[in-house]
Backbone as ProteinMPNN parsed JSONL, in Angstrom:
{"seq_chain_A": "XXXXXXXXXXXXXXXXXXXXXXXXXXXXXXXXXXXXXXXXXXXXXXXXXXXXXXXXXXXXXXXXXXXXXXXXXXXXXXXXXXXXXXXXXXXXXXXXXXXXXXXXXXXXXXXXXXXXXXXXXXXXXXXXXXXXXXXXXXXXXXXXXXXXXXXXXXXXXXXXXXXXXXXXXXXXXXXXXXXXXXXXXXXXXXXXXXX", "coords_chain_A": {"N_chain_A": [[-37.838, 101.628, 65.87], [-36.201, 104.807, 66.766], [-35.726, 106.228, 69.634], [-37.33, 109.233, 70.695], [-36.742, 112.075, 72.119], [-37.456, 115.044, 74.638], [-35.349, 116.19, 76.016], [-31.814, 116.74, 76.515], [-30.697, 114.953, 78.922], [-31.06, 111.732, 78.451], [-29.331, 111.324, 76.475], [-26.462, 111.565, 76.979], [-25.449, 109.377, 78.044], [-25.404, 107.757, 76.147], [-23.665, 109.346, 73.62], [-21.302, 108.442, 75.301], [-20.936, 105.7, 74.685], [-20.03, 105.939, 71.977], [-22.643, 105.79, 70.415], [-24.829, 107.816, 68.073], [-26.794, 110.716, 67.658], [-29.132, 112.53, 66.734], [-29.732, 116.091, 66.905], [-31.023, 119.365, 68.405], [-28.399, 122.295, 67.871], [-26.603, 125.384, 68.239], [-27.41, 126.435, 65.896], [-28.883, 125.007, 63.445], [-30.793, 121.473, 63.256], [-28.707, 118.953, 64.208], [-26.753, 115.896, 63.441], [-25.112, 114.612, 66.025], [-21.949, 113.464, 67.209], [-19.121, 111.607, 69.391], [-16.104, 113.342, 68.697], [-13.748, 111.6, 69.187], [-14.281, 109.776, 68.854], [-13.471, 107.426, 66.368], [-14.859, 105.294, 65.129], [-17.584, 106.145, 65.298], [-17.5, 108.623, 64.453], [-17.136, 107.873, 61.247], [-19.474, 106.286, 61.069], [-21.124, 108.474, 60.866], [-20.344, 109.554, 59.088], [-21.332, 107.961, 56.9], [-24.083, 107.622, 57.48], [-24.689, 110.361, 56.52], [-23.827, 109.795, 54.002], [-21.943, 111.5, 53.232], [-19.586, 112.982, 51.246], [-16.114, 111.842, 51.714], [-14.258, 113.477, 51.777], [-14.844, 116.165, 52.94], [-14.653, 117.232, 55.682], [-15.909, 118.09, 59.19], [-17.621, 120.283, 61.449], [-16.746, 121.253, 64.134], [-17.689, 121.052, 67.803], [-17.342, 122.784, 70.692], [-17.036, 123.506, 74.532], [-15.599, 124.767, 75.815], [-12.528, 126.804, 75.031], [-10.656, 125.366, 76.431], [-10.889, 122.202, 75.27], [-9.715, 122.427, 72.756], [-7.17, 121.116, 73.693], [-7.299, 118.395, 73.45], [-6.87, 117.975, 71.303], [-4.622, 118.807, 70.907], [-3.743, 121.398, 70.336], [-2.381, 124.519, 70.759], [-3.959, 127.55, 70.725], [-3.744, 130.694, 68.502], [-4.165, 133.834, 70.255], [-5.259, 135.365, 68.724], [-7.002, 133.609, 67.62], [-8.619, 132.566, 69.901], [-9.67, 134.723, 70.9], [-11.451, 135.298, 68.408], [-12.949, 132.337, 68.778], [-14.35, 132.665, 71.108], [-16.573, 134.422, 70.739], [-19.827, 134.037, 70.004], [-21.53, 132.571, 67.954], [-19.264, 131.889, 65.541], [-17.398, 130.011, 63.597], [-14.147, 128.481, 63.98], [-11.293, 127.607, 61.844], [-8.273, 126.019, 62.119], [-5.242, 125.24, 62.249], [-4.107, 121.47, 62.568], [-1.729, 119.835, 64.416], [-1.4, 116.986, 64.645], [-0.767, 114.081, 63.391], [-3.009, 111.751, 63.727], [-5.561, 112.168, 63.817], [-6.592, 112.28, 61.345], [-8.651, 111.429, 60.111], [-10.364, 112.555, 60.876], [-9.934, 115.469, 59.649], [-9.314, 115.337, 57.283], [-6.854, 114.664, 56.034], [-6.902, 117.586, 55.188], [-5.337, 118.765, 57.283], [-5.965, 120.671, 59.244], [-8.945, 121.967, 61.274], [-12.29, 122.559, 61.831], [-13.621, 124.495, 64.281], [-16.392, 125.513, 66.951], [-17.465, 126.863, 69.86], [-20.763, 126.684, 70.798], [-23.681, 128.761, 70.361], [-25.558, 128.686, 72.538], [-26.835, 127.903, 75.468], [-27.639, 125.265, 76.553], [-26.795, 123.574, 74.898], [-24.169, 123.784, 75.381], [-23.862, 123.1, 78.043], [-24.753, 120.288, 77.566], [-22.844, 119.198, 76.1], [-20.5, 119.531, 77.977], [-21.135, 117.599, 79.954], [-21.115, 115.121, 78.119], [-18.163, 115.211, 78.081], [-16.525, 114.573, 75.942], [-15.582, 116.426, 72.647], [-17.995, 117.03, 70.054], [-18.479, 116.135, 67.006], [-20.652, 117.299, 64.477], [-22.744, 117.794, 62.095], [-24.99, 119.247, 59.668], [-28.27, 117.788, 59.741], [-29.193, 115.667, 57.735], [-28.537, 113.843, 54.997], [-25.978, 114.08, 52.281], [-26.268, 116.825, 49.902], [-29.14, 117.082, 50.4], [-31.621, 118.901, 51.858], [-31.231, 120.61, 54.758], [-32.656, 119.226, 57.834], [-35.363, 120.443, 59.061], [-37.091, 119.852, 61.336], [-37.718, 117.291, 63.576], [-39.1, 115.417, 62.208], [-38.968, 115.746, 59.686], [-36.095, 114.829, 60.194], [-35.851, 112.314, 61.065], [-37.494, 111.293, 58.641], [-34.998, 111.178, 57.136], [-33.136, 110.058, 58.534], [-34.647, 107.561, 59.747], [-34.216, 104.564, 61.742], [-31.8, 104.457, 62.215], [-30.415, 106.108, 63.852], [-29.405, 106.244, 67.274], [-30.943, 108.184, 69.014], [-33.08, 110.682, 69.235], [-33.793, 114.06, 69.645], [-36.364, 116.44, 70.405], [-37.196, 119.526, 69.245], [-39.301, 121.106, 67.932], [-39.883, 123.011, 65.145], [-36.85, 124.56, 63.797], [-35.028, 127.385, 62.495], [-32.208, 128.511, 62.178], [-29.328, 130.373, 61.938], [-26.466, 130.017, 59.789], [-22.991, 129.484, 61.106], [-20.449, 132.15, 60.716], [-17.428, 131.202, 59.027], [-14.347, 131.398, 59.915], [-10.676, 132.178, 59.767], [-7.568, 132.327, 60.657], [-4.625, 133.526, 59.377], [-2.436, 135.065, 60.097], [-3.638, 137.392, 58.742], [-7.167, 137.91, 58.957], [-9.681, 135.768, 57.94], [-12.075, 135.164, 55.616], [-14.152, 132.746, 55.024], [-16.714, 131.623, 55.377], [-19.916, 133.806, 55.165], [-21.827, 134.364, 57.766], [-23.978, 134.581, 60.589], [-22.425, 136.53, 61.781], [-20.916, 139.408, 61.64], [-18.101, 140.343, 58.778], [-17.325, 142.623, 59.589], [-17.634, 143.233, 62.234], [-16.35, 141.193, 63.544], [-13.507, 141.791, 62.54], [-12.995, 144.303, 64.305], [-12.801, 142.872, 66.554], [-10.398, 141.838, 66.341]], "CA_chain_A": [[-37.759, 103.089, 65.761], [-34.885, 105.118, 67.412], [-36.362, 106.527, 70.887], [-37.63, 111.034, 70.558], [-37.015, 112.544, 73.758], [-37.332, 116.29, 74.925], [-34.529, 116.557, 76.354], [-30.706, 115.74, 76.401], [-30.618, 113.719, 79.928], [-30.406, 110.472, 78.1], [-28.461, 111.373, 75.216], [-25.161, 111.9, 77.246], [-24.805, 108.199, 78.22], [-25.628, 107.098, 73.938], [-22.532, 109.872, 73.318], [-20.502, 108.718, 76.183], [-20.801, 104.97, 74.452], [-20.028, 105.741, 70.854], [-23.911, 106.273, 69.994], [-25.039, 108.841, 67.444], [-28.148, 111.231, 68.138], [-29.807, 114.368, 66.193], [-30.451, 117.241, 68.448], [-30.562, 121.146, 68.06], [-27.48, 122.869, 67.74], [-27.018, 126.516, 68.209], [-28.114, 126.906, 64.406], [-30.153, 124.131, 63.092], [-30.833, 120.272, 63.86], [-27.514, 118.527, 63.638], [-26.046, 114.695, 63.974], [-23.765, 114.497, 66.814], [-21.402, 112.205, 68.077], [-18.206, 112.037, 69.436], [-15.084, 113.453, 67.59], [-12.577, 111.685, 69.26], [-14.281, 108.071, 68.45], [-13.602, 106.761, 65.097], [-16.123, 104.293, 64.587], [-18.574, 106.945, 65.502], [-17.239, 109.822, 63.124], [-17.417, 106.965, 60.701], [-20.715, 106.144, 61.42], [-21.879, 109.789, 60.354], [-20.612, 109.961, 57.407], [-22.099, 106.71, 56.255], [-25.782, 108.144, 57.645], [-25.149, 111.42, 55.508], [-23.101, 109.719, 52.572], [-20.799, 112.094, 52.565], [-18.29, 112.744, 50.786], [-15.012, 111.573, 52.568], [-12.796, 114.48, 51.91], [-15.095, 117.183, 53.391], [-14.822, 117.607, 57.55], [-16.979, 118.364, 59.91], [-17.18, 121.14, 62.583], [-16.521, 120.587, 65.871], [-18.628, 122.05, 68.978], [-16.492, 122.593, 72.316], [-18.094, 123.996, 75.123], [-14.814, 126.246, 75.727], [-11.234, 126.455, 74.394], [-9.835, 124.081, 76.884], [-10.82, 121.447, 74.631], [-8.94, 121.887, 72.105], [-6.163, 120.316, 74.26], [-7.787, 117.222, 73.571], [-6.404, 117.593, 69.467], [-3.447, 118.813, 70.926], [-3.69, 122.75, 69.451], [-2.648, 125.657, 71.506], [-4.788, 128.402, 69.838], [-2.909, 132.389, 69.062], [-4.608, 134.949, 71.043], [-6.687, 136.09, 67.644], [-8.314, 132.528, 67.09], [-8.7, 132.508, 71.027], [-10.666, 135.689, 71.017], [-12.666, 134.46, 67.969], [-14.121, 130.952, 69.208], [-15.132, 133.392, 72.507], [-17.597, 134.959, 69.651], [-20.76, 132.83, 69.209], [-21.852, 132.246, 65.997], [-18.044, 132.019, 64.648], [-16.5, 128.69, 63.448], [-12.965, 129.03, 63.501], [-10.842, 126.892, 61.193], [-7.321, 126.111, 63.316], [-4.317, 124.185, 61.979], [-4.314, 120.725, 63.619], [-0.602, 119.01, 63.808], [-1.326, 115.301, 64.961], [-1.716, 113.008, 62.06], [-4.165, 110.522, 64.355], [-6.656, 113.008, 63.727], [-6.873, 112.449, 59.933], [-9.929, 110.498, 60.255], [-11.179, 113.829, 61.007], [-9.708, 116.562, 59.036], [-9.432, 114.442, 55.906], [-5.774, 115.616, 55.216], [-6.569, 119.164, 55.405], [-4.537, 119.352, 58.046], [-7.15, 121.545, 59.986], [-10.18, 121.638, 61.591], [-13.027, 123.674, 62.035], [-14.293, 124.317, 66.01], [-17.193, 126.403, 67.409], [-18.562, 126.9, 70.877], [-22.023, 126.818, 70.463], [-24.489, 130.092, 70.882], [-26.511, 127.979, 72.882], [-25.816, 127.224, 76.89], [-27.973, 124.388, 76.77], [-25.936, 122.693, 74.108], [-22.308, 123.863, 75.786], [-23.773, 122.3, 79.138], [-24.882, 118.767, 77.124], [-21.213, 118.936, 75.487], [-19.449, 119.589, 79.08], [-21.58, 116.506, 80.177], [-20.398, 114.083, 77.615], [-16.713, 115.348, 78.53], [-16.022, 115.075, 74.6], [-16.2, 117.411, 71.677], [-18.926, 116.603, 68.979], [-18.816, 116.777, 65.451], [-22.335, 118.461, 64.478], [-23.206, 118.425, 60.595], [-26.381, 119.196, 59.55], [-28.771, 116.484, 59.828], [-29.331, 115.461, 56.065], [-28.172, 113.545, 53.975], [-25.433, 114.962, 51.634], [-27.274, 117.017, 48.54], [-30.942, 117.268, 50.776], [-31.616, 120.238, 52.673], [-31.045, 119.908, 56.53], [-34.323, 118.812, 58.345], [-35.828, 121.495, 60.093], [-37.655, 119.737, 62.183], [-37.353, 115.751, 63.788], [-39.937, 114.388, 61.389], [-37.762, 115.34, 58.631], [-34.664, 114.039, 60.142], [-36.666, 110.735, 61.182], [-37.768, 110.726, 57.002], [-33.944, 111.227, 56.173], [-32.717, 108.422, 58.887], [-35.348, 106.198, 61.024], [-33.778, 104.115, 63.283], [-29.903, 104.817, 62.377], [-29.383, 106.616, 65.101], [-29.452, 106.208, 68.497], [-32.146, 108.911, 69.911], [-33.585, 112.285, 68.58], [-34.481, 114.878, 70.458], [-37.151, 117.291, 69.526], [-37.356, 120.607, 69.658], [-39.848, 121.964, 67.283], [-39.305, 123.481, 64.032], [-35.534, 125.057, 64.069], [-34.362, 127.84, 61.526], [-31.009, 129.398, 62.91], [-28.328, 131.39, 60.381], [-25.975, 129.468, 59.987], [-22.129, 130.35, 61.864], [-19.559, 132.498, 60.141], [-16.722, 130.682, 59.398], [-13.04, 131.976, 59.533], [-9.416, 131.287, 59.522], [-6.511, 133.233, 60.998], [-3.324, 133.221, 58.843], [-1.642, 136.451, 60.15], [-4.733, 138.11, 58.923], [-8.165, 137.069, 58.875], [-10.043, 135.198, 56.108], [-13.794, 134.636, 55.832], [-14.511, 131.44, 54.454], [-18.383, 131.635, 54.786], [-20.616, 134.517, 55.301], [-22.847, 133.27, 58.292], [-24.529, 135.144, 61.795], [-21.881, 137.767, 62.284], [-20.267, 140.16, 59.91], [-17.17, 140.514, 58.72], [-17.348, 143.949, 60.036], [-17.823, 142.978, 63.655], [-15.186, 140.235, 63.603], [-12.605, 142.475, 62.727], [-13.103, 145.034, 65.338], [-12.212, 142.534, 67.669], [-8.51, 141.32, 66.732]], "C_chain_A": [[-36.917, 103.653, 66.905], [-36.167, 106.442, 68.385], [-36.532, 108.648, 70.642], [-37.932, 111.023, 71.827], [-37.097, 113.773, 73.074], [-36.303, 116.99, 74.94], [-33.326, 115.925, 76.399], [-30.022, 114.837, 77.4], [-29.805, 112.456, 79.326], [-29.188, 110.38, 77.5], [-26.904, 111.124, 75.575], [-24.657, 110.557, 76.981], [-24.645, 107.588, 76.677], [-24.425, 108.059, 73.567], [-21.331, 109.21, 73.656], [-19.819, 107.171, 75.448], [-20.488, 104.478, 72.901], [-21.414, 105.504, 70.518], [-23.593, 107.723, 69.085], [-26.791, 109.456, 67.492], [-28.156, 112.365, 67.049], [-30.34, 114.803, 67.234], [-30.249, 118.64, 67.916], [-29.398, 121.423, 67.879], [-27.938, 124.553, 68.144], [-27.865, 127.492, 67.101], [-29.328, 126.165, 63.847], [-29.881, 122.784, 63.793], [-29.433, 119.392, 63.069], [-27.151, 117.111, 64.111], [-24.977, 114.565, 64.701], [-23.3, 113.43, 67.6], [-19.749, 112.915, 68.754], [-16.886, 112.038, 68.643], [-13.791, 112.796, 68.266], [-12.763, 109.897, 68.999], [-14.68, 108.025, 66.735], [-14.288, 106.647, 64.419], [-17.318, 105.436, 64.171], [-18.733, 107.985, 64.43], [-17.687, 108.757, 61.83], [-18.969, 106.582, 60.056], [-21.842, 107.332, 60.655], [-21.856, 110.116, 59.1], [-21.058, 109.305, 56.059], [-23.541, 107.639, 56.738], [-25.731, 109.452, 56.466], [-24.427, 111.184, 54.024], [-22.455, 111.221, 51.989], [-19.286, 112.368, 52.08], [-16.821, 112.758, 51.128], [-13.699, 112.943, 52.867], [-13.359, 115.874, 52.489], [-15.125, 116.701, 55.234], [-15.195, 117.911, 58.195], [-16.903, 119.036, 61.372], [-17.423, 120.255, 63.662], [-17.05, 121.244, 66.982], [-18.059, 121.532, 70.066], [-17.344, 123.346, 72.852], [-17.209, 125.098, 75.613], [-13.787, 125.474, 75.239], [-10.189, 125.255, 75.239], [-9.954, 122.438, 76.149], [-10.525, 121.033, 73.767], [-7.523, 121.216, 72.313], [-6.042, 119.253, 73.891], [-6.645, 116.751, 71.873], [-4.779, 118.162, 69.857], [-2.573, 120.491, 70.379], [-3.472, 123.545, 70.874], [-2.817, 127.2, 70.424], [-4.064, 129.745, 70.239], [-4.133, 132.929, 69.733], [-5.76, 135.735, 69.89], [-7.709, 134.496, 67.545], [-9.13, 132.366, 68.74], [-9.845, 133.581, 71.618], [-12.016, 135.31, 69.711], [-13.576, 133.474, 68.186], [-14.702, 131.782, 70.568], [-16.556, 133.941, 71.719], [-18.755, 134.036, 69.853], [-21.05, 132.91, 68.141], [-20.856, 132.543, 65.428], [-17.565, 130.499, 65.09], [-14.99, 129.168, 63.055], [-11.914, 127.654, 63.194], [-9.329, 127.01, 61.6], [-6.618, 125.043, 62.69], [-4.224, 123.224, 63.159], [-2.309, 119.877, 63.504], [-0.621, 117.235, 63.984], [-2.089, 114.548, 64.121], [-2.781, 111.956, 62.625], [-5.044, 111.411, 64.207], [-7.037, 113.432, 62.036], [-7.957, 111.995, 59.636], [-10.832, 111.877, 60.094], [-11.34, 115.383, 60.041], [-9.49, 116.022, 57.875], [-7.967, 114.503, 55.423], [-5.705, 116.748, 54.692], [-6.1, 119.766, 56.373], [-5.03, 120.262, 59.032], [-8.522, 121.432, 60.321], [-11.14, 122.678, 61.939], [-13.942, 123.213, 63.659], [-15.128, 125.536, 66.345], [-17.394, 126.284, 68.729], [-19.938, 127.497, 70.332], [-22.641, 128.337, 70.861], [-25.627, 129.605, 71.307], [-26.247, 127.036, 74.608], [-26.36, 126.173, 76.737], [-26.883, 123.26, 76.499], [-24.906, 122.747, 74.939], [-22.972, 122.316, 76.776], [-24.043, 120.564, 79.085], [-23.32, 118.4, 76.501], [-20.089, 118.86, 76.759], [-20.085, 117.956, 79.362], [-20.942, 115.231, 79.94], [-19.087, 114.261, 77.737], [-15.77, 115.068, 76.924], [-16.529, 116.252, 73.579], [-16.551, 116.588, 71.0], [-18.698, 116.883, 67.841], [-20.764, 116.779, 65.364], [-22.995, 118.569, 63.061], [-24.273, 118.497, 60.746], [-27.053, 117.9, 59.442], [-29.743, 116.49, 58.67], [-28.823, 114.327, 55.844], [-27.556, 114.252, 52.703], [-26.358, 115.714, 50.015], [-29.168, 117.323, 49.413], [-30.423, 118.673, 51.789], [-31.595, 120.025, 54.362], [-32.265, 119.999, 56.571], [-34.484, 120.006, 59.57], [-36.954, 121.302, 61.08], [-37.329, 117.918, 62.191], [-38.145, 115.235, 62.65], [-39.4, 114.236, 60.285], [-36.723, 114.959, 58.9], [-34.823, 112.755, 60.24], [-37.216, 110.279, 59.305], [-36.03, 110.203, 56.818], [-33.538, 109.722, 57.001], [-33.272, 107.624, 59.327], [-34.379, 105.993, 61.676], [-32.134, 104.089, 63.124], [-29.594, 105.633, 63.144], [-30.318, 106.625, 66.079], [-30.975, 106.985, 69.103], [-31.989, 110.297, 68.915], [-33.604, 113.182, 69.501], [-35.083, 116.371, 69.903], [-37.553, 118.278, 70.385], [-38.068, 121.939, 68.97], [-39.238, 122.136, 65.854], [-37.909, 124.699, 64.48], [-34.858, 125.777, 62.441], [-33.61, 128.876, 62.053], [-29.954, 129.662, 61.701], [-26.983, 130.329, 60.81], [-24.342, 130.012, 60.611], [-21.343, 130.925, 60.631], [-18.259, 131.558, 60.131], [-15.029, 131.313, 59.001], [-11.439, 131.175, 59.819], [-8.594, 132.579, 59.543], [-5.105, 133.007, 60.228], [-2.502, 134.886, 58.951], [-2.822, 137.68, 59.906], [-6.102, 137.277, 58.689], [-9.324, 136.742, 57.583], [-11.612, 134.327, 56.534], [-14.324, 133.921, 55.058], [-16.446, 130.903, 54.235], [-19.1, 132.666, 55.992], [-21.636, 134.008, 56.561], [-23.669, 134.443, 59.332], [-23.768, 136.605, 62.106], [-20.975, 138.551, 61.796], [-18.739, 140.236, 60.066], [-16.307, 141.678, 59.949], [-16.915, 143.73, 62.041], [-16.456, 142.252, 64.034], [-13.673, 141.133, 63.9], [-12.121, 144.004, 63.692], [-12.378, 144.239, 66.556], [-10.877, 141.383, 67.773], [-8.085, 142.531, 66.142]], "O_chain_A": [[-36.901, 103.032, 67.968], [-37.046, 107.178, 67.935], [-35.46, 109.202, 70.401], [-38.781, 110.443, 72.503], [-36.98, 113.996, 71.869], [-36.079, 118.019, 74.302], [-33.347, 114.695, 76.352], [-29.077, 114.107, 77.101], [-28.625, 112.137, 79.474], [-28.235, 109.658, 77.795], [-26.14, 110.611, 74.757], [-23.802, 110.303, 76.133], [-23.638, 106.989, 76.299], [-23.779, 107.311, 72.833], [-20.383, 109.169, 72.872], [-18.593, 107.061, 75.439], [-20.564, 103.32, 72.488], [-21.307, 104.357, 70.084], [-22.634, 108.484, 69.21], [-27.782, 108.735, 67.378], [-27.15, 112.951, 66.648], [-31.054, 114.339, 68.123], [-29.389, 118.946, 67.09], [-28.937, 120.337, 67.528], [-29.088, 124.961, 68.311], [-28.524, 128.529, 67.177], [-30.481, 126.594, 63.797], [-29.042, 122.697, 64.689], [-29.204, 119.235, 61.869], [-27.223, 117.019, 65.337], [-23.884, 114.405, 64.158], [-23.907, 112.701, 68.384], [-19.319, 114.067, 68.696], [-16.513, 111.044, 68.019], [-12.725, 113.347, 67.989], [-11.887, 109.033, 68.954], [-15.672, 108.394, 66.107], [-14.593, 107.291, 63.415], [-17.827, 105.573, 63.058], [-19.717, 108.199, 63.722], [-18.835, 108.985, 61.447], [-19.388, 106.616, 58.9], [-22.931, 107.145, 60.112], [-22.642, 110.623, 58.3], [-21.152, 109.672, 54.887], [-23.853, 108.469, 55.884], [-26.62, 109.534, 55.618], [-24.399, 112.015, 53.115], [-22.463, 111.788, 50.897], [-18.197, 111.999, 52.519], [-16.237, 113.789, 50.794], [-12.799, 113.188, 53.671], [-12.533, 116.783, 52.577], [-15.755, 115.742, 55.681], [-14.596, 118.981, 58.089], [-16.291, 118.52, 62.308], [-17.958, 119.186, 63.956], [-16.628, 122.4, 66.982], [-18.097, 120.367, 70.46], [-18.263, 123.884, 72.235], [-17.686, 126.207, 75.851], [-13.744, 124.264, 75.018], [-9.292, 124.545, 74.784], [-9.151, 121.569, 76.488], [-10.668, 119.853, 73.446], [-6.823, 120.832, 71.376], [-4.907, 118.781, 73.839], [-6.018, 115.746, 71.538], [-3.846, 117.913, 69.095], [-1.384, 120.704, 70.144], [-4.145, 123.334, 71.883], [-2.002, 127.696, 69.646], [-3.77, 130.11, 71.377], [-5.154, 132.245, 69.651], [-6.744, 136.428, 70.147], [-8.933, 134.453, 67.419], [-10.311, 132.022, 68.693], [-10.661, 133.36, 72.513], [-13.199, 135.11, 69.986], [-14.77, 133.571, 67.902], [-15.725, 131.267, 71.018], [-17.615, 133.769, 72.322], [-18.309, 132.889, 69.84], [-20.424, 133.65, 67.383], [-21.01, 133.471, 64.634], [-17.405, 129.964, 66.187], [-14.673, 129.948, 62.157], [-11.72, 126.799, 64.058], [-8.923, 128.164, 61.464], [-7.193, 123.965, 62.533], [-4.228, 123.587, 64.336], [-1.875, 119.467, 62.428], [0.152, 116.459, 63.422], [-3.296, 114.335, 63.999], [-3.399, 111.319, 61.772], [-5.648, 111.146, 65.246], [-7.553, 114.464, 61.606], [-8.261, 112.309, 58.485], [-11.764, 112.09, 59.319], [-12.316, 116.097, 59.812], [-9.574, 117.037, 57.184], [-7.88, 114.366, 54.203], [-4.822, 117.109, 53.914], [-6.229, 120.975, 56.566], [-4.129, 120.629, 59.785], [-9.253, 120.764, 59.59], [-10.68, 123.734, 62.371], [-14.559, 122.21, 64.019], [-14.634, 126.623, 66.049], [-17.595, 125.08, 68.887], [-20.115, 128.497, 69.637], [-22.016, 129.017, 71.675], [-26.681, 129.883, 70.735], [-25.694, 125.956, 74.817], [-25.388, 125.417, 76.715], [-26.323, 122.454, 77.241], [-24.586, 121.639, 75.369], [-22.794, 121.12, 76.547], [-23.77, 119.748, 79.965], [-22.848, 117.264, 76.549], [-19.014, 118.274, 76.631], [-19.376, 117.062, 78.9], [-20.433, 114.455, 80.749], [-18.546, 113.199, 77.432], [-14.572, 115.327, 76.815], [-17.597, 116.856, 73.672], [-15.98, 115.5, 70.934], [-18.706, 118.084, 67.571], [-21.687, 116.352, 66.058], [-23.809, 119.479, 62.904], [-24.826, 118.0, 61.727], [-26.402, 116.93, 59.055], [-30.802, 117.114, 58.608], [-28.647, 113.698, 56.887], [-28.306, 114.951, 52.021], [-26.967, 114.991, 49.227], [-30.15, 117.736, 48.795], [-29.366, 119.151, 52.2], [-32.105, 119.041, 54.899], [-32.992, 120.585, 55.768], [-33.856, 120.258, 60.599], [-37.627, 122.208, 61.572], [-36.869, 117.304, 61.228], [-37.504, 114.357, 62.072], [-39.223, 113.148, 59.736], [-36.057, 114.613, 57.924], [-34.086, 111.985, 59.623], [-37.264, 109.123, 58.884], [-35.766, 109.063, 56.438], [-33.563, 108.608, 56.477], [-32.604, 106.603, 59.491], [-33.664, 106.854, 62.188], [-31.397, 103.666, 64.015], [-28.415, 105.983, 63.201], [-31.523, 106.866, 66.017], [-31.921, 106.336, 69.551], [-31.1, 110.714, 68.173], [-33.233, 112.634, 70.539], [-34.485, 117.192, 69.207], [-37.998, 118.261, 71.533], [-37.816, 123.133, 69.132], [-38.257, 121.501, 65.468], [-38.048, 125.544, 65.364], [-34.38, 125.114, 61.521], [-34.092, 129.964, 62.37], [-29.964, 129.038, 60.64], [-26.665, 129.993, 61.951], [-24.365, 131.243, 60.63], [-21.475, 130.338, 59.557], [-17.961, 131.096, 61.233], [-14.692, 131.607, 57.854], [-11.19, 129.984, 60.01], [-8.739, 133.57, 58.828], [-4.465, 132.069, 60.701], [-2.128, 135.604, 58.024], [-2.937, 138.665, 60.636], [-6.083, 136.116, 58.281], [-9.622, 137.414, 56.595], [-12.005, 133.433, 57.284], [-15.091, 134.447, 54.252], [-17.084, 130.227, 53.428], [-18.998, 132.538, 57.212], [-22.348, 133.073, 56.193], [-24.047, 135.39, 58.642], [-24.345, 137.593, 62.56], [-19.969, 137.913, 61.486], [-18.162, 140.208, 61.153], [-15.33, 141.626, 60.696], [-15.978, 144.15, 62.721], [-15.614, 142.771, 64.767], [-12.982, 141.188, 64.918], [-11.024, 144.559, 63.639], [-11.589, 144.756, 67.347], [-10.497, 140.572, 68.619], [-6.886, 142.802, 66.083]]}, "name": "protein", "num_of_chains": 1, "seq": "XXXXXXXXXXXXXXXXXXXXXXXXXXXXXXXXXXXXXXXXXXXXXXXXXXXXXXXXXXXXXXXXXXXXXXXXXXXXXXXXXXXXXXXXXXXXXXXXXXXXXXXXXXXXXXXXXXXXXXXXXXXXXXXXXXXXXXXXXXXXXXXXXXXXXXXXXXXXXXXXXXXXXXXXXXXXXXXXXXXXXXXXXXXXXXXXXXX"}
């Protein structure tokens, strides 16, 4: 059986080594690893059998990390990921990163609404992919015991934090103007006030 801590102490070094963990998120309980190892991404989408051509957000702890993919973000997506609860969907150009974006050419990145999380994401010194922690088709587990039903010991460590029901993020996409791809935490309304 895969080790339930409290807290994310351990977890960094199981990130830091290509490990995969469930842990909170700013919204609900999510599978995270790191997005810049393969195997690992890999790894996730075998635990949630999903389906290869969908992609999986990304949780930075600020915009300097999208350096890492190689993106310098306009001044409207730049003020959006400052937002919490907004995923913002960001043309990516470096084909080594298809693993990730499936050949949609883009990727979706959040900073979390959650310092804990940023400060476990600065830690591991990579960005995370984050899906819900399911299995594709089941409802995310809103608490460890259901994510421990969906995987046992396939991953690395848990960490439990109670029952967890958070809205899920808005998600958008800047193409000259802005485009709201899913309804989530913070309204349209709001968004556009601030580009």
């Amino acid at each position: 059986m895969s080790k339930i801590e409290k807290d994310f102490d351990k977890a960094v070094d199981i990130i830091k080594k290509g490990g995969v963990i469930v842990a909170p998120t700013d919204t609900i309980y999510g599978i995270l690893a790191d997005a810049l190892n393969e195997e690992s991404v890999k790894r996730v989408y075998l635990l949630k059998e999903r389906s290869p051509e969908k992609p999986f957000i990304i949780l930075i702890p600020d915009i300097t990390y999208l350096s890492f993919f190689g993106i310098k973000p306009s001044e409207k997506e730049k003020k959006l990921l400052k937002k919490r609860g907004v995923t913002v969907v960001i043309d990516i150009p470096d084909k080594k990163f298809n693993y990730l974006h499936r050949g949609k050419r883009s990727l979706a990145f959040r900073i979390p609404d959650n310092d804990e999380v940023i400060e476990f994401i600065r830690k591991t010194e990579k960005p995370l992919i984050a899906p819900s922690a399911n299995p594709e088709g089941e409802e995310p587990a809103k608490n460890i015991k259901e994510a421990v039903n969906y995987f046992g010991d396939k991953v690395d460590m848990y960490i439990d934090r109670g029952d967890l029901y958070g809205k899920p993020s808005t998600i958008v996409k800047v193409n000259g103007k802005l485009r709201i791809l899913r309804e989530g935490s913070v309204s349209e309304e709001e968004l556009k006030k601030m580009i």
